[in-house]
N, CA, C, O and CB atoms as a CASP TS submission, in Angstrom:
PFRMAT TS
TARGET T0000
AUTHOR 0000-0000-0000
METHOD Language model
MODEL 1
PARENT N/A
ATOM      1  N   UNK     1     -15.713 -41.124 -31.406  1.00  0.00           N
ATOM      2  CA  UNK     1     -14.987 -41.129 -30.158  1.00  0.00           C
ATOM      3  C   UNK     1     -15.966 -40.761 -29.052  1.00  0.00           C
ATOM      4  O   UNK     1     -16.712 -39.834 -29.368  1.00  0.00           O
ATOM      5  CB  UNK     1     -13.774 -40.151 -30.200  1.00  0.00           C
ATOM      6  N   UNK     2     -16.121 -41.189 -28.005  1.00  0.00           N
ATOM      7  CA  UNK     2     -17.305 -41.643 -27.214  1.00  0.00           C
ATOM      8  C   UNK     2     -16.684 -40.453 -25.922  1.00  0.00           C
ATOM      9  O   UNK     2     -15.462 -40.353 -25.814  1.00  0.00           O
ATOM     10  CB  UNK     2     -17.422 -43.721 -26.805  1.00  0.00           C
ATOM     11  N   UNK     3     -17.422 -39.763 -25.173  1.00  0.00           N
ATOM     12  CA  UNK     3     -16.746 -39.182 -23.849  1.00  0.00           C
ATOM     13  C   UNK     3     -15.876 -40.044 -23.151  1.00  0.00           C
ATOM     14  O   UNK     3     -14.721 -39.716 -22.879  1.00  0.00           O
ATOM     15  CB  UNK     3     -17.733 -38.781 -22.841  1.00  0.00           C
ATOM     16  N   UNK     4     -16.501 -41.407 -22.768  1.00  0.00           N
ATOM     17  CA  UNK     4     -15.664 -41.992 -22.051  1.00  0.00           C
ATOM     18  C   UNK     4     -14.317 -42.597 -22.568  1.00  0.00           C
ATOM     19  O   UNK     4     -13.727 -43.207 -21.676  1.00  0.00           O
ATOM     20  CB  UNK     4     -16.346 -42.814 -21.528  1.00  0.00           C
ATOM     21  N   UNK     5     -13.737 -42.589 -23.664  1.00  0.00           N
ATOM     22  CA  UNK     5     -12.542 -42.859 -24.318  1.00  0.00           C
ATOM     23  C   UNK     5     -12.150 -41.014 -24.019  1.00  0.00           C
ATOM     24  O   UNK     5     -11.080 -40.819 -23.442  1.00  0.00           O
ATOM     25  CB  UNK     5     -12.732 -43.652 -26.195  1.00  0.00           C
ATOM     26  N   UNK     6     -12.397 -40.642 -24.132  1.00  0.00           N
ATOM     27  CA  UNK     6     -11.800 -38.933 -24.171  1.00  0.00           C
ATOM     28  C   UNK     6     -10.811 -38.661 -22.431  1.00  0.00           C
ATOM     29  O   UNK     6      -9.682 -38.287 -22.114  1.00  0.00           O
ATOM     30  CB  UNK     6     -13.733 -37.483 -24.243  1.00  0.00           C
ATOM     31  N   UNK     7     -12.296 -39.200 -21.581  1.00  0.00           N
ATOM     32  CA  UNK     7     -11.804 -39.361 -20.229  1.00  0.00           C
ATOM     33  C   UNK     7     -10.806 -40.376 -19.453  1.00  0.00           C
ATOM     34  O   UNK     7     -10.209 -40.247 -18.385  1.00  0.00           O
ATOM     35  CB  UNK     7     -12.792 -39.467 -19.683  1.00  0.00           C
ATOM     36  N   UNK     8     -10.849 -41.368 -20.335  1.00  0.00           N
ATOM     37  CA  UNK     8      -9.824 -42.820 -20.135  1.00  0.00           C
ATOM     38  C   UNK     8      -8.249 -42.250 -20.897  1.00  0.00           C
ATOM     39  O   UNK     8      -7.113 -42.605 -20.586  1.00  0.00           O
ATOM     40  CB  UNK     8     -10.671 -44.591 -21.283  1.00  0.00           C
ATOM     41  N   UNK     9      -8.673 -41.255 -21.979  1.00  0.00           N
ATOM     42  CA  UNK     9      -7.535 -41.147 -22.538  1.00  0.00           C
ATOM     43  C   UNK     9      -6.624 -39.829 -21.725  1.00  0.00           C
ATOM     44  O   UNK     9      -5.453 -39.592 -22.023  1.00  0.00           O
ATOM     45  CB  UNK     9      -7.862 -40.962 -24.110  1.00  0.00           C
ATOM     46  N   UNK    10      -7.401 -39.040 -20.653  1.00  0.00           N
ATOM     47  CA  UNK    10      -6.855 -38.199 -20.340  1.00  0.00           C
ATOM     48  C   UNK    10      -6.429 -38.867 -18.845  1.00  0.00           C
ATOM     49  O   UNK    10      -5.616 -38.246 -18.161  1.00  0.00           O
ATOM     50  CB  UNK    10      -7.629 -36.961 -20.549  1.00  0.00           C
ATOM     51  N   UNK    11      -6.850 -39.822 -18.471  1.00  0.00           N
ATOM     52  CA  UNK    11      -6.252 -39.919 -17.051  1.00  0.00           C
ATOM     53  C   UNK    11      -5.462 -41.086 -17.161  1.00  0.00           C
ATOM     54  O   UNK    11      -4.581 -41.069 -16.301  1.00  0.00           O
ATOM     55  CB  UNK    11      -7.312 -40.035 -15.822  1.00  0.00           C
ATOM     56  N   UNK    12      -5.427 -42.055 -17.850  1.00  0.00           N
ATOM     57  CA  UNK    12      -4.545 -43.375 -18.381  1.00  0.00           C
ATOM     58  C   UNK    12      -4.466 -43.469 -19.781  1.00  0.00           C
ATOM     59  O   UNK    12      -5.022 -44.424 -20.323  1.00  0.00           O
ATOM     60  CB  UNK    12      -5.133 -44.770 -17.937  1.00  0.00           C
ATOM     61  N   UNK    13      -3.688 -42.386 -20.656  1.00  0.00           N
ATOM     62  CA  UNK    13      -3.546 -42.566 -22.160  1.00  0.00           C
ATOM     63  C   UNK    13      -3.432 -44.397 -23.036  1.00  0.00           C
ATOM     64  O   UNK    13      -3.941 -45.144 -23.870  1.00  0.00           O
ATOM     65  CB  UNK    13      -2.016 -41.649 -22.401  1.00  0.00           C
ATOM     66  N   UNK    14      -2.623 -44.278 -22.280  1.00  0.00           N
ATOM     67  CA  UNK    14      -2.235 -46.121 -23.085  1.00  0.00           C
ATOM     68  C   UNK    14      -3.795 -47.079 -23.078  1.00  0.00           C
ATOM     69  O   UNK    14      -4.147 -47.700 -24.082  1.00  0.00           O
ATOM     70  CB  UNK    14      -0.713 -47.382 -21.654  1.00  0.00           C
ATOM     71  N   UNK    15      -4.493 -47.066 -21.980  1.00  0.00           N
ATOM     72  CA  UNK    15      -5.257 -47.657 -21.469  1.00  0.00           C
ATOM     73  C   UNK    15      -6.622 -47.441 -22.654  1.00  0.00           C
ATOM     74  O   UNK    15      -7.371 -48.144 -23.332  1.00  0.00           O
ATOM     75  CB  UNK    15      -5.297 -47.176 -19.973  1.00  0.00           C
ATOM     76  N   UNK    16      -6.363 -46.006 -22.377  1.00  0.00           N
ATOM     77  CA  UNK    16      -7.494 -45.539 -23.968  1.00  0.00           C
ATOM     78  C   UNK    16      -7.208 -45.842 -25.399  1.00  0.00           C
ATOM     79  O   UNK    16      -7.886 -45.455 -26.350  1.00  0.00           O
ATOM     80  CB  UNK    16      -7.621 -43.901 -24.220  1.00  0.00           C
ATOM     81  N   UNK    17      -6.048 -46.633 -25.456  1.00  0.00           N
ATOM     82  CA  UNK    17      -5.982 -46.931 -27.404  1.00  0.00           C
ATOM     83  C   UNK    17      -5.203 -48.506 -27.100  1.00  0.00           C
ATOM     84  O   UNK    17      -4.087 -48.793 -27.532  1.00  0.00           O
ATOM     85  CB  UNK    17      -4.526 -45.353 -28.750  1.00  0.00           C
ATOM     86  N   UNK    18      -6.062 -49.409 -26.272  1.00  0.00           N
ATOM     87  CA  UNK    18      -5.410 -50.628 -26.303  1.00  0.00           C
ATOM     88  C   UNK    18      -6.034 -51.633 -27.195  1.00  0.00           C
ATOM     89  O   UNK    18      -5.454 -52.684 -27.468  1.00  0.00           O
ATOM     90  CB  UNK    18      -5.318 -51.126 -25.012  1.00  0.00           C
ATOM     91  N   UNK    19      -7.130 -51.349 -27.624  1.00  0.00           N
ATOM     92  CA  UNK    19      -7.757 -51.970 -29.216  1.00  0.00           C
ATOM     93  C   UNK    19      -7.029 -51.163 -30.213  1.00  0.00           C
ATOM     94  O   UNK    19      -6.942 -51.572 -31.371  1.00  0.00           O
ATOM     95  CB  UNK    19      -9.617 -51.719 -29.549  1.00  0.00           C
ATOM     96  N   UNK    20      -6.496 -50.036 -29.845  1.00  0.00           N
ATOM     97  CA  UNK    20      -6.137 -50.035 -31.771  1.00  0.00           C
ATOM     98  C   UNK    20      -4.594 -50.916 -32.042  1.00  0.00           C
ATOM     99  O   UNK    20      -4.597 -51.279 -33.218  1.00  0.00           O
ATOM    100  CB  UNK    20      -5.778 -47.882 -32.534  1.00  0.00           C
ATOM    101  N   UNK    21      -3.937 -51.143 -31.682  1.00  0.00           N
ATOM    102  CA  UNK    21      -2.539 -52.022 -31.354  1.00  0.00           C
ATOM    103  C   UNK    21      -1.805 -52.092 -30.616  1.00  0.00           C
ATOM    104  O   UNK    21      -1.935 -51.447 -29.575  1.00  0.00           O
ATOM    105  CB  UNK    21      -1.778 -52.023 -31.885  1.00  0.00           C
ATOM    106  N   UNK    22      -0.715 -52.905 -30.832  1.00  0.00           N
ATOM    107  CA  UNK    22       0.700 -52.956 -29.748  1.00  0.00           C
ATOM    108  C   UNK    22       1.182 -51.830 -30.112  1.00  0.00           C
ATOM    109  O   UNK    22       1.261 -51.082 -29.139  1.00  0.00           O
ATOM    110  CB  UNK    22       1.943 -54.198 -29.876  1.00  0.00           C
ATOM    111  N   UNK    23       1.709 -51.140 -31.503  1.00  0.00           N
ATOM    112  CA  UNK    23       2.473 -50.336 -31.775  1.00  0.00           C
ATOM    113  C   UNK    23       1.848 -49.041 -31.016  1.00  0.00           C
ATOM    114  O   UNK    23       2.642 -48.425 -30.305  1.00  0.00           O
ATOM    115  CB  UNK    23       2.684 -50.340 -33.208  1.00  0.00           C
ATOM    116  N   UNK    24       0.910 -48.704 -31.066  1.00  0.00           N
ATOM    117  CA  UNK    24      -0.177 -48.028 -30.706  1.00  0.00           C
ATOM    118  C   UNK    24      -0.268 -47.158 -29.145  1.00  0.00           C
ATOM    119  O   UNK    24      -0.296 -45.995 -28.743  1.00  0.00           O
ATOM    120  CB  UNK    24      -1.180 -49.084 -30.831  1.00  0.00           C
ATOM    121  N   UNK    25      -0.292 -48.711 -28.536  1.00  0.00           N
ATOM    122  CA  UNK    25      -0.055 -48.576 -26.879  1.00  0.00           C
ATOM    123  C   UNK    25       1.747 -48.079 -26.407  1.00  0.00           C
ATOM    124  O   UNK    25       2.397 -47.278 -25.735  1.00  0.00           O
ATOM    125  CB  UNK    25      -0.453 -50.443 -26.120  1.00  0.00           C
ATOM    126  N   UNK    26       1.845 -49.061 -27.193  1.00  0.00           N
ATOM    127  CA  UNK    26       3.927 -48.408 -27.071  1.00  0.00           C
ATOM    128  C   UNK    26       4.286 -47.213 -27.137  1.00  0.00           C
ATOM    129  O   UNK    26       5.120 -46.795 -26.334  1.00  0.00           O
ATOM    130  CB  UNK    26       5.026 -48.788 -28.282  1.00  0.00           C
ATOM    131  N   UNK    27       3.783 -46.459 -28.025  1.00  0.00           N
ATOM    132  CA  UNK    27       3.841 -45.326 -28.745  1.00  0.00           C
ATOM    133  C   UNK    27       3.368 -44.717 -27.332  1.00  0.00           C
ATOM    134  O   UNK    27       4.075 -44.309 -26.410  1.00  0.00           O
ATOM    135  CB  UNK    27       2.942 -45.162 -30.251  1.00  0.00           C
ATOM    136  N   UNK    28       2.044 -44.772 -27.425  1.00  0.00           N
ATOM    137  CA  UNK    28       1.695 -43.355 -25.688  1.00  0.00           C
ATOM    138  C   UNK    28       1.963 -44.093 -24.752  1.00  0.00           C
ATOM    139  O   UNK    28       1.697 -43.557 -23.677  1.00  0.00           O
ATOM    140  CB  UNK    28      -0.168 -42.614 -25.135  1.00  0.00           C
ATOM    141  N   UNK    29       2.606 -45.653 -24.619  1.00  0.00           N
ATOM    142  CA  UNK    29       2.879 -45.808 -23.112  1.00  0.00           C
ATOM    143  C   UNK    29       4.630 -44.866 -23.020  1.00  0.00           C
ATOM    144  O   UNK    29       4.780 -44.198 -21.997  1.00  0.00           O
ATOM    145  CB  UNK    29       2.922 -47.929 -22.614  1.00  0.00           C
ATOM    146  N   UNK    30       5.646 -44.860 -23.900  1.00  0.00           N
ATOM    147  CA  UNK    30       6.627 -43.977 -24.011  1.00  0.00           C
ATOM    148  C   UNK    30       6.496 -42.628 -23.865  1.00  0.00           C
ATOM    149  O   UNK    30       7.214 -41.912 -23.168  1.00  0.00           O
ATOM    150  CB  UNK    30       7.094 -44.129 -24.991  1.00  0.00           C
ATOM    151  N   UNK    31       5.377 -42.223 -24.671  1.00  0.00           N
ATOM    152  CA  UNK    31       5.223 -40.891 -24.374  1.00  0.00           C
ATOM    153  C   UNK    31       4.576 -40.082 -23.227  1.00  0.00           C
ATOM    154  O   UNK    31       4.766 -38.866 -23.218  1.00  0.00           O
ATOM    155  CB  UNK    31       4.736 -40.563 -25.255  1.00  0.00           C
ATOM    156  N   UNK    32       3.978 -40.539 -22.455  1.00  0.00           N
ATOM    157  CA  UNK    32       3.100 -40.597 -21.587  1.00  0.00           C
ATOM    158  C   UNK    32       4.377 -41.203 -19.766  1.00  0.00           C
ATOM    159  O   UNK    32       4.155 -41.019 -18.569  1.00  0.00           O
ATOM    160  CB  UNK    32       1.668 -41.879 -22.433  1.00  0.00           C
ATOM    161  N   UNK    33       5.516 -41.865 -20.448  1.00  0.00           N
ATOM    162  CA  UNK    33       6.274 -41.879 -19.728  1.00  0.00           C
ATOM    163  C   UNK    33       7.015 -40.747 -19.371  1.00  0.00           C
ATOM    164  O   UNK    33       7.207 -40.345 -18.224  1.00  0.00           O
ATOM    165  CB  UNK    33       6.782 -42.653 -20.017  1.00  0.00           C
ATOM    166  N   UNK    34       7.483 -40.177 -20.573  1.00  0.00           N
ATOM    167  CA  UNK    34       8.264 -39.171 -21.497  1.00  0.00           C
ATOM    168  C   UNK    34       7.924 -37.797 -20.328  1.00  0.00           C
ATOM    169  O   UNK    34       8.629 -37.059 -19.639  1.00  0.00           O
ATOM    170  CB  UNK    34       7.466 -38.993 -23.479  1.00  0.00           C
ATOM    171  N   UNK    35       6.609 -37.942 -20.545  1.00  0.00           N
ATOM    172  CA  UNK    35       5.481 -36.819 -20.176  1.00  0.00           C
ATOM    173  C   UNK    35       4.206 -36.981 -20.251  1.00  0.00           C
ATOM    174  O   UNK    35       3.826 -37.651 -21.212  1.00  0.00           O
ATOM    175  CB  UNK    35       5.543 -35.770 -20.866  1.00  0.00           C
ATOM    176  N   UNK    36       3.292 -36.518 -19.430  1.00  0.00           N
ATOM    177  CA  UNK    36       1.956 -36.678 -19.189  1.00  0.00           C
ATOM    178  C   UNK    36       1.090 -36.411 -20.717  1.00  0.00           C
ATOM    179  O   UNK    36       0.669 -37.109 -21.640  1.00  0.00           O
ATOM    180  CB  UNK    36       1.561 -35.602 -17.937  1.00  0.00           C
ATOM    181  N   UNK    37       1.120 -34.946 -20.344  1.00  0.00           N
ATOM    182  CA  UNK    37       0.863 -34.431 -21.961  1.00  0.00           C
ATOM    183  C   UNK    37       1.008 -34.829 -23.361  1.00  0.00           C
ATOM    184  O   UNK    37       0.009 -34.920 -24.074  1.00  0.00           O
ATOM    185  CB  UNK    37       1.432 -33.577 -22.140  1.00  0.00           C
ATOM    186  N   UNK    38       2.126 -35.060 -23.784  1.00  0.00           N
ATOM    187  CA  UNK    38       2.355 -35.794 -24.995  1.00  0.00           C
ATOM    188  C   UNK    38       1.639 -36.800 -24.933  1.00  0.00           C
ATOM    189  O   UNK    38       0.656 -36.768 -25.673  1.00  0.00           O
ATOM    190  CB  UNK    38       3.610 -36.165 -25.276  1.00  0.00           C
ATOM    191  N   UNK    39       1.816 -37.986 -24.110  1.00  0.00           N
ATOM    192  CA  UNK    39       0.878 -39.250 -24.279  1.00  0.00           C
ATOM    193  C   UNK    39      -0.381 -38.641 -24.263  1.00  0.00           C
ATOM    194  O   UNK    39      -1.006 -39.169 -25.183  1.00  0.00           O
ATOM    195  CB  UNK    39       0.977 -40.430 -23.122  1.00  0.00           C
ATOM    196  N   UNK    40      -1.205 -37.670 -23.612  1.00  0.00           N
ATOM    197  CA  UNK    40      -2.512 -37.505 -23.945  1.00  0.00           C
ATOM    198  C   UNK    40      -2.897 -37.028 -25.059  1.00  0.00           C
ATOM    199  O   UNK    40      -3.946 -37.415 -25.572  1.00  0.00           O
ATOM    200  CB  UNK    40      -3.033 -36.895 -23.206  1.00  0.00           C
ATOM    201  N   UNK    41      -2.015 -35.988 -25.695  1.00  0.00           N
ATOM    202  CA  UNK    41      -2.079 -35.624 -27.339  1.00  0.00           C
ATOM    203  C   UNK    41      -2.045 -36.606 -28.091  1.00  0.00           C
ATOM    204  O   UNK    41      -2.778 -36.690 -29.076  1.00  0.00           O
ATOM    205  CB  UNK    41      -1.034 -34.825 -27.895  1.00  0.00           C
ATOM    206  N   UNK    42      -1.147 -37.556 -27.736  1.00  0.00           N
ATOM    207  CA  UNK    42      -0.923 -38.999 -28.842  1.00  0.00           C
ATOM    208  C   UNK    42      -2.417 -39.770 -28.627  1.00  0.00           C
ATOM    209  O   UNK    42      -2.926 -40.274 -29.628  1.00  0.00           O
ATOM    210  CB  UNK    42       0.691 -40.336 -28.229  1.00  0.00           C
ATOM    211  N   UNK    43      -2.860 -39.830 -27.813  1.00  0.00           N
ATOM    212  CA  UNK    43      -3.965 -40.949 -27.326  1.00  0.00           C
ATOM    213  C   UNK    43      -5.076 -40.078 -27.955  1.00  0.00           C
ATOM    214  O   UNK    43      -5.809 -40.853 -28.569  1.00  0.00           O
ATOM    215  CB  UNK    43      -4.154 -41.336 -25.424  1.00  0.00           C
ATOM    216  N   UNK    44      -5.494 -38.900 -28.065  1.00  0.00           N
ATOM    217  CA  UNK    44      -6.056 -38.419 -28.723  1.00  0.00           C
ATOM    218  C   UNK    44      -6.400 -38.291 -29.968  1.00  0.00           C
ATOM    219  O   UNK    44      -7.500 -38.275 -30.520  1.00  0.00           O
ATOM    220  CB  UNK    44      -5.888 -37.938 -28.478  1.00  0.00           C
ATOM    221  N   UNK    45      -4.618 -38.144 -30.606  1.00  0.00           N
ATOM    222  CA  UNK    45      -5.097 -38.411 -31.913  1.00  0.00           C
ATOM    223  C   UNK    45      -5.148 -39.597 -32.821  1.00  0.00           C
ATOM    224  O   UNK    45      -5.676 -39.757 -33.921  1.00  0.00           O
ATOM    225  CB  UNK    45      -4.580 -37.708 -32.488  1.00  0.00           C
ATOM    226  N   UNK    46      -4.388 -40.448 -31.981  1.00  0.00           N
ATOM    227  CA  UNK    46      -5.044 -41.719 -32.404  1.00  0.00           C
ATOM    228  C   UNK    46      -6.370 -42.464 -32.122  1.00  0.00           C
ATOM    229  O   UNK    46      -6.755 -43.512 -32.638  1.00  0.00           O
ATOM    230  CB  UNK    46      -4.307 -42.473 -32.098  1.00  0.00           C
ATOM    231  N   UNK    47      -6.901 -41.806 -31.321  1.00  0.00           N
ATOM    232  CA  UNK    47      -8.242 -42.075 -31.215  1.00  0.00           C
ATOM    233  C   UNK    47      -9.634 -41.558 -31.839  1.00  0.00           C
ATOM    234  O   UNK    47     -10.810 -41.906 -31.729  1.00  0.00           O
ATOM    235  CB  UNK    47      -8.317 -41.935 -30.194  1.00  0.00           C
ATOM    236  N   UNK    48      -8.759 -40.302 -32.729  1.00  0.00           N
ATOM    237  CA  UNK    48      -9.481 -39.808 -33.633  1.00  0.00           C
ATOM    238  C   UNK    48      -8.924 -39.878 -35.414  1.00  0.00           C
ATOM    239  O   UNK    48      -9.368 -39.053 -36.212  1.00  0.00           O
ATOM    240  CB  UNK    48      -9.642 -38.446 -33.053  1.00  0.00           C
ATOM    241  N   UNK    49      -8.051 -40.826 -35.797  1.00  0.00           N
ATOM    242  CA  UNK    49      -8.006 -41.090 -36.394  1.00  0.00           C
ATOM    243  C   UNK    49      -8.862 -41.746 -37.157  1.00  0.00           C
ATOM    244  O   UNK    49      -9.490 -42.306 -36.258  1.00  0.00           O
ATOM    245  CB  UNK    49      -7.407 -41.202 -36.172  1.00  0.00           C
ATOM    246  N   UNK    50      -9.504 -42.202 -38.414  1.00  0.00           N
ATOM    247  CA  UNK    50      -9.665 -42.586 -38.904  1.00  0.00           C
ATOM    248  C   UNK    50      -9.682 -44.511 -39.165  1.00  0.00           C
ATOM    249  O   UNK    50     -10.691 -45.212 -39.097  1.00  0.00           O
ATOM    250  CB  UNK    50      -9.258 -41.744 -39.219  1.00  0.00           C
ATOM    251  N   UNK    51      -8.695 -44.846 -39.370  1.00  0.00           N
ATOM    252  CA  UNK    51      -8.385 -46.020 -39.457  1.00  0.00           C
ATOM    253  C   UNK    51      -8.856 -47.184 -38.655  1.00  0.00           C
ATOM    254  O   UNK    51      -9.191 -46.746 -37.555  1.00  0.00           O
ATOM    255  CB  UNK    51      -7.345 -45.937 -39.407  1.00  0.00           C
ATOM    256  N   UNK    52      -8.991 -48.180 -38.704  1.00  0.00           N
ATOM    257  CA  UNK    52      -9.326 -49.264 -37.826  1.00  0.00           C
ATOM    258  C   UNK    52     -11.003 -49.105 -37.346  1.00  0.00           C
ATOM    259  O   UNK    52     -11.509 -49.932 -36.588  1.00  0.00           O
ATOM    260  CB  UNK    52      -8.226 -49.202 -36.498  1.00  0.00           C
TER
END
């Protein structure tokens, strides 16, 4: 995970996990609607996941 995904993911979450999927982006564009925070926790840890 690169700084600049860290920084993309904290000021536009969705924007930072739009290669890993649709489900993906849905997921923190809701949460991130929801609330700021949550979508940045989500974008986080899907960006430090493993997979893909």
């Amino acid at each position: 995970m690169s700084i600049w995904r860290v920084i993309l993911s904290i000021l536009f979450p969705p924007l930072a996990v739009i290669d890993k999927g649709c489900g993906s982006v849905l997921i923190v564009l809701i949460l991130t609607i929801l609330g700021w925070i949550p979508g940045v926790i989500a974008a986080l840890i899907i960006l430090n996941s493993p997979n893909k």
